[in-house]
MARNU-733962 format. One record per residue: x, y, z of N, C-alpha, C in turn; chain; residue number from 0. Coordinates in steps of 0.1 Angstrom, whole numbers, m for minus. Layout:
! MARNU-733962
((X, Y, Z), (X, Y, Z), (X, Y, Z), "A", NUM)
...
! end
This chain:
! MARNU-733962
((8, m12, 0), (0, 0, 0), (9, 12, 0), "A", 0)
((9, 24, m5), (11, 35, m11), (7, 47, m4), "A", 1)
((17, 48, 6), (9, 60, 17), (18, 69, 10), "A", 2)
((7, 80, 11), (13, 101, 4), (20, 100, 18), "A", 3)
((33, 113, 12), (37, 124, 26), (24, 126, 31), "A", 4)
((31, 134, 50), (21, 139, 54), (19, 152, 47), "A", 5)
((10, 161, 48), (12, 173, 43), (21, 177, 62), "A", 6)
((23, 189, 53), (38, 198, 63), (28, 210, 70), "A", 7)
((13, 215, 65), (10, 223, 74), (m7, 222, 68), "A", 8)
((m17, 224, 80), (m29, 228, 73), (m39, 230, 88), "A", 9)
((m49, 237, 81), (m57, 246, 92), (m67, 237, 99), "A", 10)
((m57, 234, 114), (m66, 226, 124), (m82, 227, 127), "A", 11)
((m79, 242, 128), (m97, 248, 133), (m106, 244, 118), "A", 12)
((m105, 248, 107), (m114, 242, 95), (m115, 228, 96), "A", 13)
((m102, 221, 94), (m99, 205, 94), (m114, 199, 105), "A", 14)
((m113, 204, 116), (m120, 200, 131), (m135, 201, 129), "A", 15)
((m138, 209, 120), (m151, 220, 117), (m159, 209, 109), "A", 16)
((m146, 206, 97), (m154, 191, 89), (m152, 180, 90), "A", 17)
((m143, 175, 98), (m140, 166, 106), (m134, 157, 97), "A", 18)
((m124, 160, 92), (m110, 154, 86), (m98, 147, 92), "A", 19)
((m98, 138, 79), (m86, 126, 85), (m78, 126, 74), "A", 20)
((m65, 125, 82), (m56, 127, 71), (m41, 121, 76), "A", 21)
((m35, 113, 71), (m27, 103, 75), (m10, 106, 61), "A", 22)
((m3, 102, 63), (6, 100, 59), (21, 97, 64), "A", 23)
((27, 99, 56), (43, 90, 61), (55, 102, 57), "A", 24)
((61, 102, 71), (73, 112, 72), (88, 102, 71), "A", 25)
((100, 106, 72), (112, 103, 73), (117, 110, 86), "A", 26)
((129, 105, 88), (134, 110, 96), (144, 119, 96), "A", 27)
((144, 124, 81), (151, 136, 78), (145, 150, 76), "A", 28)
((132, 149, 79), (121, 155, 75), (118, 165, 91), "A", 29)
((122, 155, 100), (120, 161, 116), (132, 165, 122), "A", 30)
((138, 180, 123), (146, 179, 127), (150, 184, 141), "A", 31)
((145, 182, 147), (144, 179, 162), (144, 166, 169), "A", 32)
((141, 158, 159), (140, 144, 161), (154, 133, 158), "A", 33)
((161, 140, 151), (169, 134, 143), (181, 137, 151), "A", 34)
((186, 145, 161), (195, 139, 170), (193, 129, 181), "A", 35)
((184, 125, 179), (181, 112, 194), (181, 101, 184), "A", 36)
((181, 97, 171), (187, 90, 163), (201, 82, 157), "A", 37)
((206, 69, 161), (215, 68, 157), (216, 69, 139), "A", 38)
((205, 68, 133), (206, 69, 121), (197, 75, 112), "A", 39)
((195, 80, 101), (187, 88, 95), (175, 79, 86), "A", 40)
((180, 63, 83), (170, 54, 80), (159, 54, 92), "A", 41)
((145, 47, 81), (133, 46, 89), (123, 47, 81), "A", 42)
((110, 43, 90), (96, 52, 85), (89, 56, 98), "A", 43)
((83, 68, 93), (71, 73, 106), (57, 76, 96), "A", 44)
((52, 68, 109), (33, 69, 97), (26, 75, 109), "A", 45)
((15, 88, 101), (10, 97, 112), (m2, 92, 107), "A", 46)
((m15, 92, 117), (m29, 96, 112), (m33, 105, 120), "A", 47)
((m44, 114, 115), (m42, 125, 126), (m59, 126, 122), "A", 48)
((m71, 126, 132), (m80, 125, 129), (m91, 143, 138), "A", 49)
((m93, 149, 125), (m95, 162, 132), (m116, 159, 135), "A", 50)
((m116, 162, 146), (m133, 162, 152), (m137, 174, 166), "A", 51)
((m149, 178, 165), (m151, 186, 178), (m157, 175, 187), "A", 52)
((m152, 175, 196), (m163, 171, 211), (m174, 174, 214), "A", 53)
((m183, 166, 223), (m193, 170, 228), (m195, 189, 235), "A", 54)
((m183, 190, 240), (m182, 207, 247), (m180, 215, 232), "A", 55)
((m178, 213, 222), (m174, 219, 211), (m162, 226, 207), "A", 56)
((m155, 217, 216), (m140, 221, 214), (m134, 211, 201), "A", 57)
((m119, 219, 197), (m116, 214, 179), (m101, 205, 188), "A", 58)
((m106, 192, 184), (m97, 183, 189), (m89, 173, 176), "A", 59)
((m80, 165, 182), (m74, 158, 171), (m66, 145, 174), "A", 60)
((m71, 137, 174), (m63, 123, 177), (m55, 122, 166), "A", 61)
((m44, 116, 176), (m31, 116, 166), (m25, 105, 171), "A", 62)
((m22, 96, 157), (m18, 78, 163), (m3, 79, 155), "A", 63)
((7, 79, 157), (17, 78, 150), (27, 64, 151), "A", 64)
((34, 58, 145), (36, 47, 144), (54, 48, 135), "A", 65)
((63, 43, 145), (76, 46, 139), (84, 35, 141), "A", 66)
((95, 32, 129), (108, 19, 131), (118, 28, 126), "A", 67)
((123, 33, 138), (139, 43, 137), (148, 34, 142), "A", 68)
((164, 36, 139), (174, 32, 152), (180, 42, 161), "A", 69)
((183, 37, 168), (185, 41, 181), (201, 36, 188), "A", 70)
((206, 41, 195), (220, 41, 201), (217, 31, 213), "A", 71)
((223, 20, 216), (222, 10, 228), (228, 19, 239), "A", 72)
((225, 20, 250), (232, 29, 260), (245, 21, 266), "A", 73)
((238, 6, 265), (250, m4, 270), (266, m5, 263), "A", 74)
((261, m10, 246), (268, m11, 241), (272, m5, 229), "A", 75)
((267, 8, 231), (268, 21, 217), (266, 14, 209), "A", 76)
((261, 4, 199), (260, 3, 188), (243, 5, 184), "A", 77)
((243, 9, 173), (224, 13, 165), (217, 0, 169), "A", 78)
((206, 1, 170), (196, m7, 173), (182, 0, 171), "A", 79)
((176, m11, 164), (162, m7, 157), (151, m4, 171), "A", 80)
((142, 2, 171), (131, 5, 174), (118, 9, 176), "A", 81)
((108, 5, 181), (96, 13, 173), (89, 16, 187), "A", 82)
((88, 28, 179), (80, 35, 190), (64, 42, 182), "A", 83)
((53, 43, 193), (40, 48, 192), (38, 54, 204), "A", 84)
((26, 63, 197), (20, 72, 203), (4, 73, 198), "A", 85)
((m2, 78, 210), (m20, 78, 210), (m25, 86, 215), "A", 86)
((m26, 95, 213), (m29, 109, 220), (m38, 119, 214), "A", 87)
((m49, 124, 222), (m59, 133, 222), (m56, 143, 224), "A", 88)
((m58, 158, 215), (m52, 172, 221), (m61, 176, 214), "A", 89)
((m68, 188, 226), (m77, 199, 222), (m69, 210, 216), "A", 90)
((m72, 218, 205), (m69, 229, 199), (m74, 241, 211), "A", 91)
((m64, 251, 218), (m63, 261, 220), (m58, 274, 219), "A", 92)
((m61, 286, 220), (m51, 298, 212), (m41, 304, 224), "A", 93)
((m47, 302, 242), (m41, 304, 249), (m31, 295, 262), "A", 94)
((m25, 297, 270), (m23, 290, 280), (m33, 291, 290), "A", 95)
((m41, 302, 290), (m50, 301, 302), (m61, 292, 298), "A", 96)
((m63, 288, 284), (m74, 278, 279), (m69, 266, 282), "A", 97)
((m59, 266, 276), (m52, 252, 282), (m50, 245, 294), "A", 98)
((m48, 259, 305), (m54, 254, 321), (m69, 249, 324), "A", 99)
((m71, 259, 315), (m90, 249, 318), (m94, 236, 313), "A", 100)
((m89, 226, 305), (m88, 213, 299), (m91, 203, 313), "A", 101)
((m98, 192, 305), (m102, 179, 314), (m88, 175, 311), "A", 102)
((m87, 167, 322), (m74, 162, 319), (m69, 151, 314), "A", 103)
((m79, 146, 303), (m78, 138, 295), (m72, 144, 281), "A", 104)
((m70, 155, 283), (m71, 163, 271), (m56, 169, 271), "A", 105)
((m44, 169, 261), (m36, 179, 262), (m40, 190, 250), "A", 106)
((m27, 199, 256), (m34, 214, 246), (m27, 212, 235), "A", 107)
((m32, 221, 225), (m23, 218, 212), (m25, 234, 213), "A", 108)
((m15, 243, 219), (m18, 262, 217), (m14, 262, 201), "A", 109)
((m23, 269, 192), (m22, 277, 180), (m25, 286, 176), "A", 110)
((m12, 298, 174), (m15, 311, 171), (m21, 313, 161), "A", 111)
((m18, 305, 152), (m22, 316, 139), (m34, 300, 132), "A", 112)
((m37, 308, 122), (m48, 294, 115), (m43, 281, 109), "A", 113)
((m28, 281, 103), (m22, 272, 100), (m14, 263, 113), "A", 114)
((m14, 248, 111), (m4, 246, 122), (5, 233, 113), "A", 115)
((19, 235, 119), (28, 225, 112), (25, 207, 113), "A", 116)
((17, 203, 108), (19, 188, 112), (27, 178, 116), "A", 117)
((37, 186, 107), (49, 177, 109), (57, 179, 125), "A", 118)
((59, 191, 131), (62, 192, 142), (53, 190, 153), "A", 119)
((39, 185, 151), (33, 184, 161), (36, 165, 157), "A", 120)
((37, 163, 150), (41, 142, 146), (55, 147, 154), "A", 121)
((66, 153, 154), (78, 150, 159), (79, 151, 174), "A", 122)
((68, 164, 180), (65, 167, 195), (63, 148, 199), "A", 123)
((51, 141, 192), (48, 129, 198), (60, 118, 197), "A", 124)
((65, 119, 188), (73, 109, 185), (86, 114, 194), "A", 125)
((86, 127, 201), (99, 129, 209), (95, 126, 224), "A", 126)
((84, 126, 223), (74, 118, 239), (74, 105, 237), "A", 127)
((72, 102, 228), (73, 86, 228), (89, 78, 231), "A", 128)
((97, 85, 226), (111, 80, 231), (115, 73, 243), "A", 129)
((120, 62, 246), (124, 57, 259), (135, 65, 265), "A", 130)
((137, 68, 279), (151, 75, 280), (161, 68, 279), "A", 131)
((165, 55, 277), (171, 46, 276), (167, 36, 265), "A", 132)
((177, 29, 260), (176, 21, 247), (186, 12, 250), "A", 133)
((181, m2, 252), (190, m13, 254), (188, m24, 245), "A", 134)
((198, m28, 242), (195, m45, 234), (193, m56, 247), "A", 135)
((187, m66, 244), (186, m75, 255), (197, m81, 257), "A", 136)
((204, m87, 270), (212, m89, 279), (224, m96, 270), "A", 137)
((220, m110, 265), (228, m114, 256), (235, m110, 249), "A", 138)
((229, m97, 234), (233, m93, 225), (240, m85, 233), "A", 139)
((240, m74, 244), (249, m64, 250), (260, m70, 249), "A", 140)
((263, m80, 260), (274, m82, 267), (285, m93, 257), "A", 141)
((278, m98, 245), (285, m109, 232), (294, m88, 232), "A", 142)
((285, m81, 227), (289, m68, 218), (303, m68, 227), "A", 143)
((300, m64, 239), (311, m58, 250), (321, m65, 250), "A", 144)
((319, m80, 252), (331, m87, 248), (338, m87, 239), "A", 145)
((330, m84, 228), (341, m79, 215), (352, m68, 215), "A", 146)
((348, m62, 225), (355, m52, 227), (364, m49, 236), "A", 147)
((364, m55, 247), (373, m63, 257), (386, m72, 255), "A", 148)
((395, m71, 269), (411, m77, 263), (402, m91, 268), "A", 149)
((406, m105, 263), (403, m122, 268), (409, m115, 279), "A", 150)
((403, m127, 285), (407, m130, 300), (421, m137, 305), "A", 151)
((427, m134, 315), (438, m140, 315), (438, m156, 319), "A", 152)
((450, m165, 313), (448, m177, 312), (450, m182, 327), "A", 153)
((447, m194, 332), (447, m193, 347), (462, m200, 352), "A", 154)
((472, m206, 339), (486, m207, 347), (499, m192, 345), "A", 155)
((489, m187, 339), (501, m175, 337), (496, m164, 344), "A", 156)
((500, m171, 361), (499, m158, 372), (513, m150, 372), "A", 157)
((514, m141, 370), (528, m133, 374), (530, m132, 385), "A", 158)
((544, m131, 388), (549, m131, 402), (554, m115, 403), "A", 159)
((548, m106, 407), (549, m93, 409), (554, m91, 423), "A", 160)
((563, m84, 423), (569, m79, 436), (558, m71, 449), "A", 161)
((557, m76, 458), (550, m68, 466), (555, m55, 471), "A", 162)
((550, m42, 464), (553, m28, 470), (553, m27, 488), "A", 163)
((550, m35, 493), (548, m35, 505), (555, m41, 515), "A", 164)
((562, m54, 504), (577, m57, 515), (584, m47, 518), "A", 165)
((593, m32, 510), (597, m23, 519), (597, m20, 531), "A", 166)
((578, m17, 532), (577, m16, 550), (579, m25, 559), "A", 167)
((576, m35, 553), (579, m48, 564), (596, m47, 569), "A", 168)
((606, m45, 556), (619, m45, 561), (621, m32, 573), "A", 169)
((610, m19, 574), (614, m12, 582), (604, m13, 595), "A", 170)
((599, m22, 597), (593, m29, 611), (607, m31, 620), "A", 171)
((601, m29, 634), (614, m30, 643), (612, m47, 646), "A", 172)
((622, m51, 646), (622, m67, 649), (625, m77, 634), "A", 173)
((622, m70, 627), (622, m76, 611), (636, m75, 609), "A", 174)
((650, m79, 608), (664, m76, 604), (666, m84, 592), "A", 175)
((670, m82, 577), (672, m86, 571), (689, m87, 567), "A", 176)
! end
């Protein structure tokens, strides 16, 4: 199936009014706020963004986004795939003080002007959706780490290292060598 870009900007409050749905597919070169928490610039991000008023007659918009980026292992620095989602309901407001009045089921989406960027409100979610940490599971970490690591020493080749510490013993009173 053949998903369009998303479009990059269009007027929430009309969209909400006739109650439009509108879905498409970004990259991750396309977000650029997004694109340093990325170990890499491959991927896809698929937005649906569904514009409707509520019962109170406020202009709201469910927004489902759905992403497979990579990501930096924190363990073992190497890229690792990911996907991350997000499901989220936001009421369209022009103020902060409207936005303090929201059920709290609701976050704000403040918009000044009649247009709003789509694309940066898909990258706001997709930068909520991030884990603060990004691990491979236990195995794949620690194979990685070991690759990176000196072997272990073999168990008859202990060296006989001088003890730093016989000095003092020779300057103990009673010790005469």
């Amino acid at each position: 199936m053949l998903t369009e870009p998303l479009p990059s900007t269009l007027d929430v409050r009309k969209a909400a009014a006739r109650g439009v749905s509108v879905s498409g597919k970004l990259k991750p070169l396309d977000l650029q706020r997004f694109r340093p928490l990325l170990a890499a610039d491959e991927g896809s991000i698929e937005a649906q963004l569904l514009f409707s008023r509520d019962e109170e007659n406020r202009y709201v918009i469910h927004v489902t986004v759905a992403a497979d980026v990579s990501v930096t292992c924190q363990r073992c620095l190497e890229p690792m795939p990911a996907h991350l989602t997000s499901d989220n309901t936001l009421a369209v407001v022009w103020t902060d003080e409207q936005a303090a009045h929201l059920p709290r089921h609701l976050d704000p989406l403040i918009v000044a002007q009649d247009a709003c960027s789509l694309w940066e409100l898909v990258e706001d979610e997709l930068i909520l959706a991030m884990p603060p940490f990004s691990y491979h599971n236990t195995e794949n970490c620690l194979q990685r780490i070991a690759d990176f690591s000196d072997p272990a020493p073999e168990e008859g080749t202990v060296e006989d290292k001088p003890n730093p510490f016989n000095v003092l013993a020779q300057l103990k009173p009673g010790n005469k060598r």
